[in-house]
C-alpha positions in Angstrom: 117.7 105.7 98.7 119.8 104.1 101.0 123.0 106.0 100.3 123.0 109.8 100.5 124.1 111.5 97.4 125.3 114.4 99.4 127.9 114.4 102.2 126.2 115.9 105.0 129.0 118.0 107.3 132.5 118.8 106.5 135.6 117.1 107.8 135.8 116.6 111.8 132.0 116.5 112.0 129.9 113.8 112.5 131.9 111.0 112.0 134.2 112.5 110.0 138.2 112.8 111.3 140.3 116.1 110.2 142.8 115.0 111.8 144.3 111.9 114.3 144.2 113.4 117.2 140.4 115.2 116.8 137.9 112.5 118.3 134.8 112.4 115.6 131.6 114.0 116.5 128.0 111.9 117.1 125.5 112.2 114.2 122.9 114.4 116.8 119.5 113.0 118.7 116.4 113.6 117.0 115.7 115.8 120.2 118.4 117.7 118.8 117.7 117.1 115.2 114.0 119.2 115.8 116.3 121.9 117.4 118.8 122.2 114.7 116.8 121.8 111.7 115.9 125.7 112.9 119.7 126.5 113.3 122.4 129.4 111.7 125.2 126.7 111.4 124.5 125.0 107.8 126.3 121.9 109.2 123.9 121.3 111.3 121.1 121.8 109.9 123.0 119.4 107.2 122.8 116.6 110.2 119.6 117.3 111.3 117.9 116.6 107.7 119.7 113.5 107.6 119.3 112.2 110.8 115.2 113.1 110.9 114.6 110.2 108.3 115.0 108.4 111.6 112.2 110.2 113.4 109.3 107.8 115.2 106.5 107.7 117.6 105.4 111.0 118.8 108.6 112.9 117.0 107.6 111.6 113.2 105.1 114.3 112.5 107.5 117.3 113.6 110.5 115.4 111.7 108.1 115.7 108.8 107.4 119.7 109.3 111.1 120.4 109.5 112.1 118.6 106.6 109.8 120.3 104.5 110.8 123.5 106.1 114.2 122.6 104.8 113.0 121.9 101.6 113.2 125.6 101.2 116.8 125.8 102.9 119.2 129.0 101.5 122.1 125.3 101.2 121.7 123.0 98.3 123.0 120.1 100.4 120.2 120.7 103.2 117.9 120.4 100.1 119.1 117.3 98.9 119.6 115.5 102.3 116.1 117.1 103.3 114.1 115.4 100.5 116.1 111.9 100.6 114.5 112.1 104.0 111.4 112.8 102.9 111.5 109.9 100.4 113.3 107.4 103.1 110.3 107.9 105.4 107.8 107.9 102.5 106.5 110.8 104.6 102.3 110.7 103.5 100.9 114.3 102.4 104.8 116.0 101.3 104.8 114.7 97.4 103.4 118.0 96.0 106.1 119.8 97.8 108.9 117.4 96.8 107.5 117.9 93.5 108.2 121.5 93.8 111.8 121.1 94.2 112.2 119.4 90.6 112.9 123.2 89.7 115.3 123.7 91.9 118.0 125.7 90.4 120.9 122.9 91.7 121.0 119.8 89.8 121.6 117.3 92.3 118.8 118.9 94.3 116.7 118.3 91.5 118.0 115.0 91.2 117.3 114.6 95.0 113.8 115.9 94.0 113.0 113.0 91.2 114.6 109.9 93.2 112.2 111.0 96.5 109.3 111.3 93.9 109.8 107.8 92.8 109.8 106.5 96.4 106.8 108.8 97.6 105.0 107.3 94.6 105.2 103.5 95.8 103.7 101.5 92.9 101.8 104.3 91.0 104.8 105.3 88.2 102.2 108.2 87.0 103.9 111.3 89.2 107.4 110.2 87.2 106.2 109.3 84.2 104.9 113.3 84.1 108.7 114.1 84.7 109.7 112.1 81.3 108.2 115.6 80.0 109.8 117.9 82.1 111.9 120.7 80.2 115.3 120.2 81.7 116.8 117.6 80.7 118.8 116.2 83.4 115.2 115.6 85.2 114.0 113.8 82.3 117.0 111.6 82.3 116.5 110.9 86.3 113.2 110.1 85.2 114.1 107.4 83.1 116.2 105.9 85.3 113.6 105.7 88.3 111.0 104.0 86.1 112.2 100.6 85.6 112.1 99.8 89.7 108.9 101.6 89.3 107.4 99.5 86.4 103.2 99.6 85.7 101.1 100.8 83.1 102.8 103.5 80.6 106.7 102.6 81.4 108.2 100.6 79.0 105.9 103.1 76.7 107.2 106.4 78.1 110.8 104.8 77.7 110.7 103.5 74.2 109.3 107.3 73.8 112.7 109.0 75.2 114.5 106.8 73.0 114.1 110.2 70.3 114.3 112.3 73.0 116.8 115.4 71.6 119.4 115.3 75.0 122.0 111.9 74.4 121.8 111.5 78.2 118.0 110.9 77.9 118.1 108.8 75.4 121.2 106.4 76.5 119.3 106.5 80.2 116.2 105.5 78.4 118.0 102.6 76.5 119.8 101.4 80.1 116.6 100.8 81.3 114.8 99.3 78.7 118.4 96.9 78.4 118.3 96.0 82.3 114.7 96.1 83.7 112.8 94.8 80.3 115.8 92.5 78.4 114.9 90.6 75.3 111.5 92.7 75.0 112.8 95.9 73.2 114.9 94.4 70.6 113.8 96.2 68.2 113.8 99.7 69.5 117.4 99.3 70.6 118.9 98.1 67.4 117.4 101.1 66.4 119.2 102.7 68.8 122.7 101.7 67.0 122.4 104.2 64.7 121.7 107.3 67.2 124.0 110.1 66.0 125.9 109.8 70.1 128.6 107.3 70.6 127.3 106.7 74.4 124.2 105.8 73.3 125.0 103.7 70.5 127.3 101.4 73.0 124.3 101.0 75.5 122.2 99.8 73.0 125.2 97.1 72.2 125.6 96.3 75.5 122.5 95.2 76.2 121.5 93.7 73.2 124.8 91.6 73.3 123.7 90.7 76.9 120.8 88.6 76.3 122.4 86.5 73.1 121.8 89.6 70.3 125.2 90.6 68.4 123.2 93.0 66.4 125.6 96.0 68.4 129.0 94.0 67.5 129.9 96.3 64.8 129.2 99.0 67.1 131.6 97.4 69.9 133.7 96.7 67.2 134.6 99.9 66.2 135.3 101.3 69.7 137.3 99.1 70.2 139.4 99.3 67.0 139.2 102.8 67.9 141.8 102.2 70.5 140.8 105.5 72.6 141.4 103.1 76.0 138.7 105.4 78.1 135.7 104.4 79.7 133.6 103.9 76.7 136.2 101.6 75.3 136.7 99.7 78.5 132.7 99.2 78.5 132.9 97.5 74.7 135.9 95.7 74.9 134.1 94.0 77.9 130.8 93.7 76.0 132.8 92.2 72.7 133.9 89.1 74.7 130.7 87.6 74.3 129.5 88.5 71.2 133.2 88.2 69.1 133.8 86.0 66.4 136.6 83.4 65.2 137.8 86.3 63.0 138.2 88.8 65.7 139.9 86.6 67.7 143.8 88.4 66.7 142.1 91.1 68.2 141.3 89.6 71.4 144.9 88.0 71.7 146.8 91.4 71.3 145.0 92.0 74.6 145.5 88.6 76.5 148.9 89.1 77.7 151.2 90.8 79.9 152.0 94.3 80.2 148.3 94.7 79.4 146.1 95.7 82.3 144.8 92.7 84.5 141.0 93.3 84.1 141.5 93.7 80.1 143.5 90.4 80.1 140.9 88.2 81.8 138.6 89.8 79.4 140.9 89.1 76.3 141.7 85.2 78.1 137.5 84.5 78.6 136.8 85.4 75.5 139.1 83.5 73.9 138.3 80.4 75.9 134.9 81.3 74.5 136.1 80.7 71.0 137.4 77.6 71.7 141.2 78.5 72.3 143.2 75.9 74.6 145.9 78.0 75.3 143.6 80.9 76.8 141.4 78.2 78.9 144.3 76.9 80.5 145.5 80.7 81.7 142.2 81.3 82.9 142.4 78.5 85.0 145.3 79.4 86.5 143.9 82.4 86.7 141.5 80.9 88.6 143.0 79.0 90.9 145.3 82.0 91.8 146.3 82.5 95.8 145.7 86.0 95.4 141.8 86.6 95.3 141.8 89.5 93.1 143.4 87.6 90.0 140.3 84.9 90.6 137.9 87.7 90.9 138.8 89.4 87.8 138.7 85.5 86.2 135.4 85.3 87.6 134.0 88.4 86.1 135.1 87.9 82.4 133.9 84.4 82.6 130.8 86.0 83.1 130.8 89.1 80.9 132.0 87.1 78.2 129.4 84.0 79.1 132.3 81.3 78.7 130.1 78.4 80.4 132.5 76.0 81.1 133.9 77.6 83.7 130.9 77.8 85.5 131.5 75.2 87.9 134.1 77.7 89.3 131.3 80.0 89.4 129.4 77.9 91.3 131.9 77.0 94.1 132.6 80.8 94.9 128.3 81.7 95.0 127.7 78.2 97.8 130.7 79.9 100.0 129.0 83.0 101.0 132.0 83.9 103.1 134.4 84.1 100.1 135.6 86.8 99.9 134.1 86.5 96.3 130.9 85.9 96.8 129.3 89.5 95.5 131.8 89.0 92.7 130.6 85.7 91.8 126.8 87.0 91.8 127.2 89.5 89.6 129.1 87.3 87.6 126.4 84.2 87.1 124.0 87.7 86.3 126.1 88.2 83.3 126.4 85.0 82.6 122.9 84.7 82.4 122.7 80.8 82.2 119.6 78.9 83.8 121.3 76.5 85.5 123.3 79.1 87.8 119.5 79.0 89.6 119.9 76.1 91.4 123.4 77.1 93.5 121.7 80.4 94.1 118.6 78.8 95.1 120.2 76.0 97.3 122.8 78.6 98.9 119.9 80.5 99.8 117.7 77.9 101.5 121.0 77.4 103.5 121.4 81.1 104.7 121.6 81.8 108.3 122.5 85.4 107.9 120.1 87.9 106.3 122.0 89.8 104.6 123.7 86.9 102.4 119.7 85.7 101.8 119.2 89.4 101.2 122.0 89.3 98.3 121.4 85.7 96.8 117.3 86.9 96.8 118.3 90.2 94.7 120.8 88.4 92.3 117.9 85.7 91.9 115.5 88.7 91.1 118.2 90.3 88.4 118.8 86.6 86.6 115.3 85.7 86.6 114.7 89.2 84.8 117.1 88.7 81.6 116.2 85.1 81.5 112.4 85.9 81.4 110.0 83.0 80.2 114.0 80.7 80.5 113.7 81.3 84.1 113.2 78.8 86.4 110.3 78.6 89.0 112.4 78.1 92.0 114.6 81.4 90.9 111.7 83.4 90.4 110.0 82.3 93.7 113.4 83.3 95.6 113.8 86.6 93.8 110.5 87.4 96.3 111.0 85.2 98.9 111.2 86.8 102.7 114.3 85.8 105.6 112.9 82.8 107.4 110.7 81.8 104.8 110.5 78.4 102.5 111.0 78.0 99.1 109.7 74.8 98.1 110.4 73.1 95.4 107.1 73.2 93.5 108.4 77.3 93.0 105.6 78.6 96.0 106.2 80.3 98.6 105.6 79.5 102.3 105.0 81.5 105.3 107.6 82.1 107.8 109.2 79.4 109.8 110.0 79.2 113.2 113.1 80.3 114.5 115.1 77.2 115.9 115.2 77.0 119.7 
């Protein structure tokens, strides 16, 4: 809940310019926040629930009151901002009132509503797991998609459950998660879920199946792609397919691997190729690779990885140990879809080198996302980073140690 789903003031407030010459406007005090959070202008009462998530000391507890005041604002975007709040500050005592908002009558307060429960609730998934049951949809959905951060008893249980939920969106948000928080463990229940009657829900299943080494869903990815509708859905399988195509599909892959075709589809087309075994598609990639311009060499980087083509790795490997690359985020998410063990030890090493917190901050979450899909595969040292604190020590027999000193 970092982000705010909902803009808080119009254009030429608040940081935001109408036009050149208008200077932009302060987000307000908290002083001024208590003050406003009580006002007739909507746009400020917009900036005060944001800006009371910041409340302390003596000023928390009536930050508190006036955001659930606003809970109850006549402007859906007050509502929305007021309960991220309220979740940001994981304000003790509100949670029955957030609750309340789950039927509000906007959607994306409602949304608001389910994504504050989820942080109110900490480590206990049982207030969101009751919202898996809830009759509006679109809250059952939001539901599903806050429980895998959540994890604990009943999860992977309520998921597998939405799986036959009768809304699509519930039941391709309860396959997401099952995919990316609990890879390799559902299997089953998600090749069942290539036969669901919805298109969207049939290619998530695919997805992640194909993602940890399962080309139970090619068929499925197949025929989307044959299907030659280029939209997102297609864009999503064709980049899926890569890694889970075979010698005989590899005509199809080619009609795709050159020029006037889009540069993102043509990486794609070239990685998975190379994956095949196809000389003339490795060396483009590598040139591809080596390009001046970083954004052919981060596409490269990124079908290497959907499409798992390990012998490019060591390319991979030279962008994550430069964390001022300017494709460093690139190649993270890459070696997570690439999914290969030995990936850990760059991560691990680049890590134990960072002097900036929020590159240790990045290479910690990426290690917590690959240690995930590779599960039991994963190695010690990657799992111990994935929980590891700034200014802490990683050794090498996987434990963690306490804080270090900072150097004089």
């Amino acid at each position: 809940m970092t982000r705010s789903r909902t803009t808080p003031n119009p254009q030429g407030h608040a940081g935001n310019v109408a036009f050149p010459w208008l200077p932009a406007m302060q987000a307000p005090t908290i002083e001024a926040a208590l003050r406003d959070a009580a006002g007739a202008r909507v746009r400020f009462r917009r900036d005060a629930a944001f800006a009371l998530r910041d409340a302390a000391g003596e000023q928390a507890g009536p930050a508190v009151a006036a955001l659930c005041r606003l809970l109850d604002d006549p402007d859906g975007a007050v509502r929305a901002l007021a309960l991220e709040s309220l979740g940001v500050r994981g304000a003790p005592g509100v949670l029955e009132a957030v609750l309340r908002k789950v039927d509000d009558g906007d959607e994306v307060v409602r949304a608001a509503a389910v994504e504050a429960v989820a942080a109110l609730a900490a480590s206990d998934p049982a207030p969101v797991l009751e919202l898996v049951r809830h009759e509006k949809p679109d809250v059952r959905a939001a539901a599903c998609g806050e429980l895998g951060g959540l994890g604990g008893p009943g999860v992977e249980e309520a998921l597998v459950g939405a799986l036959g939920d009768e809304v699509a969106d519930v039941r391709s948000t309860a396959a997401a998660v099952l995919g990316w928080w609990y890879p390799g463990r559902h299997t089953g229940e998600l090749r069942g879920a290539l036969e669901d009657a919805d298109l969207g829900v049939r290619l998530v299943a695919a997805d992640h199946l194909a993602w940890v080494g399962d080309d139970a869903g090619r068929e499925v990815l197949l025929r989307i792609v044959q299907g030659g509708v280029r939209d997102e859905i297609w864009e999503q399988a064709f980049a899926r397919l890569v890694r889970v195509a075979r010698p005989e599909e590899a005509g199809l892959l080619a009609s795709y691997g050159k020029w006037p075709t889009r540069r993102r589809r043509r990486a794609l087309a070239l990685a998975g190729l190379a994956r095949l075994g196809d000389e003339s598609a490795r060396f483009q990639l590598r040139k591809w690779l080596g390009h001046p311009d970083p954004r052919h060499r981060g596409e490269a980087l990124l079908a290497v990885g959907y499409a798992g083509a390990v012998e490019f790795q060591p390319e991979l490997e030279q962008e994550i140990a430069r964390p001022g690359s300017p494709l460093f985020q690139v190649a993270l998410l890459a070696a997570v879809q690439m999914a290969e063990p030995s990936l850990g030890a760059v991560i691990v090493r680049t890590a134990g080198e960072a002097a900036d917190r929020g590159v240790f901050e990045e290479l910690s979450s990426a290690a917590a996302d690959l240690a995930r899909v590779l599960g039991d595969g994963a190695p010690r040292e990657l799992v111990a980073l994935a929980g590891a604190e700034f200014g802490g020590r990683v050794p090498d027999d996987g434990s963690e140690s306490g804080p270090e000193p900072p150097d004089a």
